[in-house]
C-alpha positions as CSV (number, residue, x, y, z in Angstrom):
1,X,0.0,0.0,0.0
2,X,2.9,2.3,0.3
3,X,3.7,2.5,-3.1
4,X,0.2,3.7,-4.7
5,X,-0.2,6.0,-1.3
6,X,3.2,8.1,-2.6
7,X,1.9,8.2,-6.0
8,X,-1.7,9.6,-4.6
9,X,0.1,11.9,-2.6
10,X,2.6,13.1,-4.7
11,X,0.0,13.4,-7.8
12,X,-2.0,15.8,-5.4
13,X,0.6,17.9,-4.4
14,X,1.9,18.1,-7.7
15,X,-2.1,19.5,-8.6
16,X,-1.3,21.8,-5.5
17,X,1.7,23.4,-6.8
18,X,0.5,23.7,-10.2
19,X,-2.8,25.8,-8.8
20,X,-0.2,27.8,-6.7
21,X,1.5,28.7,-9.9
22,X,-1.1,29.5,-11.7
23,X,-2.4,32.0,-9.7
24,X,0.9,33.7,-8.9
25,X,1.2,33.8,-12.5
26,X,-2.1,35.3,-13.1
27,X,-2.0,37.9,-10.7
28,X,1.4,38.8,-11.8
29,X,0.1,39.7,-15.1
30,X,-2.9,41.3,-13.4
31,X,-0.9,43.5,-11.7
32,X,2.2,44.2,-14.3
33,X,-1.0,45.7,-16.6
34,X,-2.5,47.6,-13.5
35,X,-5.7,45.5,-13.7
36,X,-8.2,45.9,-11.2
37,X,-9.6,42.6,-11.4
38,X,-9.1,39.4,-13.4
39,X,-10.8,36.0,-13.0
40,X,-9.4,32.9,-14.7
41,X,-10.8,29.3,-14.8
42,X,-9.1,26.1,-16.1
43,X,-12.0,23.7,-17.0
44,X,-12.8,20.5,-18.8
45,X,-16.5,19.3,-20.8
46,X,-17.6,18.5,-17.5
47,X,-15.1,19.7,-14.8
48,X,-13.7,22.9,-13.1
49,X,-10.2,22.1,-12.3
50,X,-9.4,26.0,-10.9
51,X,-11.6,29.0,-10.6
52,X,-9.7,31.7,-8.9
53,X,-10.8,35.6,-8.5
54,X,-8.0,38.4,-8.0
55,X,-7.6,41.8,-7.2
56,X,-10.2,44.3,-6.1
57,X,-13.6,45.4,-7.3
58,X,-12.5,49.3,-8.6
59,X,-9.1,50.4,-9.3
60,X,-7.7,52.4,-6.2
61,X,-9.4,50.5,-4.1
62,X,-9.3,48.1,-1.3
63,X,-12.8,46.2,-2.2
64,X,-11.7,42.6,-2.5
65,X,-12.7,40.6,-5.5
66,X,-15.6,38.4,-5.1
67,X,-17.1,35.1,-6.8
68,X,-20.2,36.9,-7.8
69,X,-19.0,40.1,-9.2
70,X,-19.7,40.8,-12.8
71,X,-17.5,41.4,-16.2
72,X,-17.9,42.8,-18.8
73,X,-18.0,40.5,-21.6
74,X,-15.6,42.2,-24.7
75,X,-15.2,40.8,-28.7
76,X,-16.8,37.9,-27.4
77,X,-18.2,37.8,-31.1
78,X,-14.7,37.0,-32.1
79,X,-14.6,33.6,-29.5
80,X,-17.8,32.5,-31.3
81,X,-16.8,33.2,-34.6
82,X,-13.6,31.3,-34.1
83,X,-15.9,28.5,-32.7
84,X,-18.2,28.4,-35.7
85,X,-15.2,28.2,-38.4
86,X,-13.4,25.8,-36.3
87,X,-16.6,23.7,-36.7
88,X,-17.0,24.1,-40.3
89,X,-13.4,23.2,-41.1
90,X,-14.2,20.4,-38.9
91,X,-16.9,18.9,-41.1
92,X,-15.3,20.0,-44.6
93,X,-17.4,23.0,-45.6
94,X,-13.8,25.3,-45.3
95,X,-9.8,25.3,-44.5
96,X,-8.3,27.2,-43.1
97,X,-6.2,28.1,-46.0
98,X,-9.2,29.0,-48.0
99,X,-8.7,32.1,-49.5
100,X,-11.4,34.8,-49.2
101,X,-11.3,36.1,-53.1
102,X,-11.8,32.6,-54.0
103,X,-15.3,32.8,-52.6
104,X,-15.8,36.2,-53.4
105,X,-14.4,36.7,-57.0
106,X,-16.6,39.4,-58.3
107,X,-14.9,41.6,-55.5
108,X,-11.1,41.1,-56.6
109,X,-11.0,43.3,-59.1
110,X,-12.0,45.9,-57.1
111,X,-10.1,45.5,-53.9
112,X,-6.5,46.5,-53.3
113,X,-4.1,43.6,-54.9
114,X,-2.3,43.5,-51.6
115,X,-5.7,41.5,-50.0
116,X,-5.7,38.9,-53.0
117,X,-4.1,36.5,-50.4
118,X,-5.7,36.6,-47.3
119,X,-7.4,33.5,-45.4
120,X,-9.6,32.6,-43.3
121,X,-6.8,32.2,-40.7
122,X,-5.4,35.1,-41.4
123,X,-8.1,37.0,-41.5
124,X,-9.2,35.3,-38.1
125,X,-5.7,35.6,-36.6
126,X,-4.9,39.2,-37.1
127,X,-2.8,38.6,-39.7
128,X,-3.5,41.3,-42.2
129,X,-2.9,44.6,-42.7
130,X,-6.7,46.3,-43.1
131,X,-6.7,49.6,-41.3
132,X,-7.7,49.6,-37.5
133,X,-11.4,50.2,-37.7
134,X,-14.8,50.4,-34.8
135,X,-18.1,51.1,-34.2
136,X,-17.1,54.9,-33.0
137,X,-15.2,55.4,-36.3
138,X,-17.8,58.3,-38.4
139,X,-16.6,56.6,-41.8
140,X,-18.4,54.8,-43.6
141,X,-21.5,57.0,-42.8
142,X,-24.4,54.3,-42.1
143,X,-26.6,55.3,-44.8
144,X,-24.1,54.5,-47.0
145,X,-25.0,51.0,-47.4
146,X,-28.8,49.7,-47.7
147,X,-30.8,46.4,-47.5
148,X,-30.6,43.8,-45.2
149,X,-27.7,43.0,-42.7
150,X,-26.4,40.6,-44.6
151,X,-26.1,42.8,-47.9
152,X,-24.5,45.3,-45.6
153,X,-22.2,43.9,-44.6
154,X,-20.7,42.3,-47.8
155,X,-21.0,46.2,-49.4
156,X,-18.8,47.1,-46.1
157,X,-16.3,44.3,-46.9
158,X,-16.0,45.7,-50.7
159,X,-15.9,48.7,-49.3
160,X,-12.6,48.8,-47.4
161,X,-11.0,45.8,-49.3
162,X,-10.4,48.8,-51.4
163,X,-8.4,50.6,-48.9
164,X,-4.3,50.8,-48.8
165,X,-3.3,48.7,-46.5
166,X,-1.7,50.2,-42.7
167,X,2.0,50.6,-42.6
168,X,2.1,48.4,-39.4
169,X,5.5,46.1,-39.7
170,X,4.1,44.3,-36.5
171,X,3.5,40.5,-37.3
172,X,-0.5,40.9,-35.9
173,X,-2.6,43.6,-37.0
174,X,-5.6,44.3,-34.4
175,X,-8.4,45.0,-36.7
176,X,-12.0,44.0,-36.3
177,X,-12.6,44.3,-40.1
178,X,-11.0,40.8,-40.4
179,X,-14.1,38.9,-38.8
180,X,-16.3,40.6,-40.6
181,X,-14.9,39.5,-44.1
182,X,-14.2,35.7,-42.1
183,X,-18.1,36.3,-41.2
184,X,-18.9,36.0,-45.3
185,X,-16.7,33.4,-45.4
186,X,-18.5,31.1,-42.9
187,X,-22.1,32.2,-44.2
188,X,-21.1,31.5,-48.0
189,X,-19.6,27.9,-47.1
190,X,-22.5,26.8,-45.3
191,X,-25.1,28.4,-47.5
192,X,-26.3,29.9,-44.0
193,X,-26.5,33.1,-42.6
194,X,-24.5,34.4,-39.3
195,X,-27.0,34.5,-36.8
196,X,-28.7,31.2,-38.5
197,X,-24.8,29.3,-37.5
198,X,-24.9,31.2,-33.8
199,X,-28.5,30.2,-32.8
200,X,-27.3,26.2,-34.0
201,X,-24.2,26.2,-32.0
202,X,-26.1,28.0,-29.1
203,X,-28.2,24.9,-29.3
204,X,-25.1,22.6,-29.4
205,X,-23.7,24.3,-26.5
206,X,-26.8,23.9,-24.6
């Protein structure tokens, strides 16, 4: 019994240490960012393994962090896009390396030749160089496209394919405009359209 009993034990104090870590880690980069709160979890299909909550509630402070505060949930469009093409790539409707002009030829011609290459991945991954763009942003105007959401959307994609790209020598790019152009991508290889792919994976996930 000796044996197995110094495996057990070792095993959990190996978990012990590896929680420890974790959380040092975590709150190290919570702190090096000056980050008022973070919560991480390290979880399985049907386990939690850690859940910690660091920090304090406001910055300058002293209101501990709690299990039931709430986030703000950011670009969480992004997670769920990535989710829905990992899917599809799964089950052969895309790759990865699929190149957006080859589903969308009739826009090539018009967009800047420096685009005629991008993925999916790269498109998904930062990996371009379309200008830095948001909601806030006052161009384009929003009566400058019309019809449906999904027609608007795939004039705003021709629309700043035809852009120069940014100067930015960085390897990653941070530009939402690269999920909205993977967002055509996903809708023309299914044959279904954006929210039609969330609502089935929300029933999936359920």
């Amino acid at each position: 019994m000796i044996k197995p009993l110094t495996i057990l034990l070792f095993f959990h104090t190996s978990l012990i240490t590896y929680g420890q870590s974790l959380e040092h880690f975590a709150d190290s980069i919570r702190q090096k960012y000056d980050i008022p709160e973070l919560a991480f979890a390290v979880i399985s299909a049907d386990s939690i393994y850690e859940m910690k909550i660091l920090g304090f509630q406001r910055i300058n402070t002293r209101y501990k962090a709690q299990p039931d505060d709430k986030f703000r949930i950011g670009s969480n469009t992004k997670a769920i896009t990535c989710f829905i093409a990992a899917e599809l790539v799964k089950k052969g409707k895309i790759n990865w390396n699929t190149k957006f002009f080859d589903l969308f030829p009739e826009l090539k011609h018009s967009s800047n030749k420096k685009y005629h290459q991008l993925t999916l991945l790269n498109l998904l991954s930062f990996r371009t160089r379309l200008y830095k763009y948001t909601y806030t942003y006052n161009k384009p105007s929003q009566d400058q496209f019309n019809g449906t959401e999904d027609e608007q959307r795939y004039q705003f994609t021709k629309w700043f394919f035809q852009h120069k790209p940014v100067s930015n020598k960085d390897s990653i790019n941070f530009s939402n405009l690269g999920y909205v152009a993977a967002g055509l991508m996903l809708e023309k290889a299914s044959g279904k359209q954006y929210k039609q792919l969330v609502a089935e994976l929300g029933q999936e996930l359920n």
